[in-house]
N, C-alpha and C positions, 0 to 999 in steps of 0.2 A: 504494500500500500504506500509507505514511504517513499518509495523506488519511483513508482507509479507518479505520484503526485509531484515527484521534485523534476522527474521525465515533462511532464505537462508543462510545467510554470516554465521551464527550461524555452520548452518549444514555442508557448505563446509568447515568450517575449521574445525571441530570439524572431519568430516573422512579426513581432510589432517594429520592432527595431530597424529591420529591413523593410519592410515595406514601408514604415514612415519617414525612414529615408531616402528615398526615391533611390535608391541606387540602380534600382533594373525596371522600376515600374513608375508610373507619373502620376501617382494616387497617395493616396494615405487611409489610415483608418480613421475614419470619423465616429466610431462608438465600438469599444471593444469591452467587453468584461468575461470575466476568466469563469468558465462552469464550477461546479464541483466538483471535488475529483473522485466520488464514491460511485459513477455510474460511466459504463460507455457511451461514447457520443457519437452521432452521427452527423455527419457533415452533407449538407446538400447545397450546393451553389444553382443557380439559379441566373442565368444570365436576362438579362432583361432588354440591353438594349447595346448598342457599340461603344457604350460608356458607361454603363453602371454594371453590377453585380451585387447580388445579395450573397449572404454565406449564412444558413441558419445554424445552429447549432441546437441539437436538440433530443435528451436522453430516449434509449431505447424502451427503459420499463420505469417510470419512475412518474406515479401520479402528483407526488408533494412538491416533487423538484419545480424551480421557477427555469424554463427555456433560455438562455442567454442565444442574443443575438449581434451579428456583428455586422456593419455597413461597411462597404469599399466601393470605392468611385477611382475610376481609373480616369 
């Protein structure tokens, strides 16, 4: 679980980092908050148009859990 959760915090920051600094992409994150880390997450993006993207984020089994979502505009 420790492993897990230091793995996650690890990764979101590590692509907040990069992607808020445009190093390769000409966007940012405009609203990111980090899940829980007690449940699997599924990631489904969602392209919307030749400039925006959505990324939901959103547990596989977990009725009490609140959904974290994250916005990116390219």
């Amino acid at each position: 679980m420790l492993f897990e959760t230091s793995t996650i915090s690890f990764l979101s920051a590590s692509v907040n980092l990069f992607l808020g600094s445009g190093l390769s992409t000409r966007g940012r994150w405009s609203y990111l908050t980090v899940p829980s880390f007690d449940h699997r997450w599924l990631v489904l993006c969602d392209i919307l148009n030749s400039s925006q993207a959505l990324i939901f984020l959103q547990p596989f089994a977990c009725a009490s859990s609140i959904s974290s979502t994250a916005f990116f505009a390219i």
